[in-house]
Each structure stands twice: as structure tokens, then as C-alpha cells.
C-alpha positions as CSV (number, residue, x, y, z in Angstrom):
1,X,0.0,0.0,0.0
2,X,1.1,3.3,-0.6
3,X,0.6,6.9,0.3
4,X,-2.6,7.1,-2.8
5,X,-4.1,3.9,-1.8
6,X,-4.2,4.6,2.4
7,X,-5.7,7.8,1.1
8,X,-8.4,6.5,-1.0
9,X,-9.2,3.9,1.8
10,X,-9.3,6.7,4.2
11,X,-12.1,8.5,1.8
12,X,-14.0,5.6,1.7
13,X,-13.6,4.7,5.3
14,X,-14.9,7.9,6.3
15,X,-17.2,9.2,3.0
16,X,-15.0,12.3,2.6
17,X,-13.7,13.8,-0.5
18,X,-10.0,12.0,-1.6
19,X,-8.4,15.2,-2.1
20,X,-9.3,15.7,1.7
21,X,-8.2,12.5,2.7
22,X,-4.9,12.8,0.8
23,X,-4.3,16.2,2.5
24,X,-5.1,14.5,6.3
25,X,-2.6,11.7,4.8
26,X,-0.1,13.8,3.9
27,X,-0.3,15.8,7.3
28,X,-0.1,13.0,9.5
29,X,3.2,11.6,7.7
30,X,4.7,15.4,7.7
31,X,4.2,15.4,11.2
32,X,6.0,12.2,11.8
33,X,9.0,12.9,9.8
34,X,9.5,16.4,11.3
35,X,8.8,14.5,15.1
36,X,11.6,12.0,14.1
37,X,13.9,14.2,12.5
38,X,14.1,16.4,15.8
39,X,14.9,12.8,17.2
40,X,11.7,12.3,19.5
41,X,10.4,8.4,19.9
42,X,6.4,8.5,18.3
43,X,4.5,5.9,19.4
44,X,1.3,5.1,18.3
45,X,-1.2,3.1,21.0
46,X,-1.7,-0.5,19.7
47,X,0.3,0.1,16.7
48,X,3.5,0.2,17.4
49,X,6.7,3.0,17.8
50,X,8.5,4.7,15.4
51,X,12.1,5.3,16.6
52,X,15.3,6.8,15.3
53,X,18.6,4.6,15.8
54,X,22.4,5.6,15.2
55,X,24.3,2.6,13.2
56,X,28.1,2.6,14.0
57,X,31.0,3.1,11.2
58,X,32.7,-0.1,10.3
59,X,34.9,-1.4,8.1
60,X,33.4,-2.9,4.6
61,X,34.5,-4.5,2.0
62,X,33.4,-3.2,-1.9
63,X,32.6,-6.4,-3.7
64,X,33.5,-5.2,-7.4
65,X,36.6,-4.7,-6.1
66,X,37.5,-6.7,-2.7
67,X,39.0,-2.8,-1.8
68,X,38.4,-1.7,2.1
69,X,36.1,0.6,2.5
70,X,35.1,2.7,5.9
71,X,31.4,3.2,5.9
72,X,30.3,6.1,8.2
73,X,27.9,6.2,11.1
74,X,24.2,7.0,10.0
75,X,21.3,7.2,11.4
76,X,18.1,4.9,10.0
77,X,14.5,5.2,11.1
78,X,13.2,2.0,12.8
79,X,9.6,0.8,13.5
80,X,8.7,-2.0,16.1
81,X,5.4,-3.1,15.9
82,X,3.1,-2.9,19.4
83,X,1.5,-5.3,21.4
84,X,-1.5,-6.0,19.5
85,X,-0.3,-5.5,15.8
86,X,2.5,-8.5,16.9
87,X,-0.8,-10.4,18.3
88,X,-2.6,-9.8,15.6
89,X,-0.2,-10.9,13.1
90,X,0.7,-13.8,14.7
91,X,-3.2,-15.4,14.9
92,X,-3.5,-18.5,13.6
């Protein structure tokens, strides 16, 4: 699913107009990245957390070449699902 399909189930969900939906879509996501990128934790009752982590520099290899490489720190955005979307996907 992407950010035009979770807006056109949010229209129909809800009987609003999908340019509505689509801006309430596009909100909720601008408000996320901006929350992470200040590097606050969201978390999201029943759904899970959305989290940003720092990944240490190491040592690599480049496999064209078999050359050493150093590979920088970086950060990465990482989601763990909550309570009940972990239940729910694990219901047999």
C-alpha cells in the first residue's frame, strides 16, 4: 500500500472527498518525519513506535573490487510493531 491507496481507503472509510483524505494523509506523515527528524520516539497506542537509531561506522569490503572501504555512522528510522499488531499478526 502506498501513500494514494491509504488515502483512497481513508475517503472511503470515512465518506469524505480523496483530495481531503490525501491532505489529512499527507499531514499526519509530515508530522511524523518532522517529530523523528528532531529525534523524539512516536509511538502510536496498539500500533507500534517509530524510533530513530544511530548505526556505527565499520569497516566494509566493496565487492566489485575486494577494496576496504570505511562506511560512516548514519542514522536509520526503525519501527517496532506494538502489542496488538505482533498479536494480531501472529493469529493462527
Amino acid at each position: 500500500m502506498n501513500k494514494a491507496s491509504l488515502a483512497a481507503e481513508l475517503a472511503a472509510e470515512l465518506e469524505i472527498p480523496k483530495v481531503r483524505a490525501t491532505v489529512i494523509v499527507n499531514t499526519v506523515f509530515g508530522i511524523l518525519h518532522d517529530t523523528l527528524i528532531e529525534g523524539t520516539k512516536v509511538t502510536i497506542s496498539d500500533f507500534g513506535t517509530f524510533q530513530i537509531s544511530e548505526r556505527k561506522a565499520f569497516k566494509g569490503i566493496n565487492p566489485k573490487t575486494g577494496a576496504s572501504i570505511d562506511v560512516p555512522s548514519r542514522k536509520v528510522a526503525v519501527f517496532r510493531g506494538g502489542k496488538a499488531l505482533r498479536k494480531a499478526l501472529n493469529a493462527e
